[in-house]
C-alpha positions in Angstrom: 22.3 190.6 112.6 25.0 188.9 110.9 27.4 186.6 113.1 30.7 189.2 112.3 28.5 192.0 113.5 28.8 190.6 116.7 32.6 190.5 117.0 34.3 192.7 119.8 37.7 194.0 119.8 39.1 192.2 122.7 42.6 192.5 124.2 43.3 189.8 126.3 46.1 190.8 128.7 48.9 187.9 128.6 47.5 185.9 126.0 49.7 183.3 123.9 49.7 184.2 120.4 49.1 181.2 118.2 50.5 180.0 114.9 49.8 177.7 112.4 51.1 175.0 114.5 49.2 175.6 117.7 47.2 172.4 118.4 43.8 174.3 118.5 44.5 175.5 114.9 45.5 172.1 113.6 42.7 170.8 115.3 40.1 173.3 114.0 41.6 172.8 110.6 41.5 168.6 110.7 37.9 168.4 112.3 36.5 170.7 109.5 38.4 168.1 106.8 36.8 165.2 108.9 32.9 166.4 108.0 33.8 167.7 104.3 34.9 171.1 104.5 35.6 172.7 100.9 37.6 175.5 100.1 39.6 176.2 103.5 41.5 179.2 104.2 43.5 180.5 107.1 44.0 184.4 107.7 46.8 185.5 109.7 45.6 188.6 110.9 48.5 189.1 114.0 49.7 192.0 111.8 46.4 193.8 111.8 45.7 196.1 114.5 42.1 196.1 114.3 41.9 192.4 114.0 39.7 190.7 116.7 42.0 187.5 116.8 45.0 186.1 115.6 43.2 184.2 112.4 40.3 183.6 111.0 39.5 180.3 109.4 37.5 180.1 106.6 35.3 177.5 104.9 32.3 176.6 102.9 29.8 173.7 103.5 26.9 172.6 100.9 24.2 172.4 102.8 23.0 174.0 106.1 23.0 170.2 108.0 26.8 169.7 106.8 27.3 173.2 108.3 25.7 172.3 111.6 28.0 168.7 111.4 31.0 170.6 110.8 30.7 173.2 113.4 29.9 170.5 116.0 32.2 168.5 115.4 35.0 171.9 115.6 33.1 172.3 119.0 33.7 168.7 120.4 37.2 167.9 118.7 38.7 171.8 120.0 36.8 170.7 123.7 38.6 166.9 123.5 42.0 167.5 122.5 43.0 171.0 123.6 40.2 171.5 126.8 39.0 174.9 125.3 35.9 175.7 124.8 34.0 177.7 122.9 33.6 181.4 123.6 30.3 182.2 121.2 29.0 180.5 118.3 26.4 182.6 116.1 24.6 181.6 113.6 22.9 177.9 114.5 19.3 179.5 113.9 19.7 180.2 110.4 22.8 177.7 109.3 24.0 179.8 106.6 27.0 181.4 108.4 28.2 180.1 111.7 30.9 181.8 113.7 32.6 179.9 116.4 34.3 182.3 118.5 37.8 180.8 120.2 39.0 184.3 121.0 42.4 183.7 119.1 40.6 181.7 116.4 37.3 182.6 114.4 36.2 180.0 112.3 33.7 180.7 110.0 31.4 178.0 108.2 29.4 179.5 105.4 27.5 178.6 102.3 29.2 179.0 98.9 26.6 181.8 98.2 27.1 184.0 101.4 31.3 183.2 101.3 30.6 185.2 97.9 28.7 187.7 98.8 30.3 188.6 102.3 33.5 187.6 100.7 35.9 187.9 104.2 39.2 187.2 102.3 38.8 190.6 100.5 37.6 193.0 103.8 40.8 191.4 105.5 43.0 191.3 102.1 46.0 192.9 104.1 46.0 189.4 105.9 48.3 186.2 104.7 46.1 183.6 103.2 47.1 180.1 103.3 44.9 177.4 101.7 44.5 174.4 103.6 44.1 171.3 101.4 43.1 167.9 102.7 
């Protein structure tokens, strides 16, 4: 099973909706710079009904052990500096997609060739993309 196959529709009752500024999202976005992210993109799905969170962060790694450094080090960084943990992570088996499940925020670490294939950015195209450049 693919980690987005496991993504429920949840409504969480008196939830803060985030933005690009909320310190999770900053710090999601500055520990995946930190290990050598490429290619990161932020989805603002808050305008999609069916959308599962708030955003989805995107980004590639070249090798499976850069993926497993980057999605630790999201782990530990999102766990130090904003007390939230982790909801699920999927994914750590195989280390060619890893989805790390913050309820608001899914980030998604992926290798260039199943970023191409899944290709996220075009099943949520009604989303605002916003590149996020070191």
């Amino acid at each position: 099973m693919e980690p987005l196959a496991s993504l429920t529709k949840r409504k969480i009752s008196g939830a803060a909706r985030l933005t690009r500024n909320s310190k999770i999202f900053k710090t999601i976005i500055s520990a995946i710079h930190e290990k050598k992210g490429e290619n990161i993109i932020s989805l603002d799905l808050r305008q999609i009904p069916e959308a599962v969170s708030d955003f989805f962060i995107i980004c590639e790694a070249s090798n499976s052990p850069q993926i497993k450094s980057i999605a630790d080090n999201v782990e530990y960084r999102v766990k130090q500096e904003t007390g939230e943990n982790v909801y699920q992570r999927e994914g750590m088996q195989t280390l060619q997609w890893v989805l790390m499940d913050f309820v608001n925020v899914v980030v998604h670490i992926l290798l260039p060739e199943q970023r191409k294939f899944y290709n996220l950015e075009e099943m949520w195209s009604d989303a605002t993309a916003k590149e996020h450049k070191e």
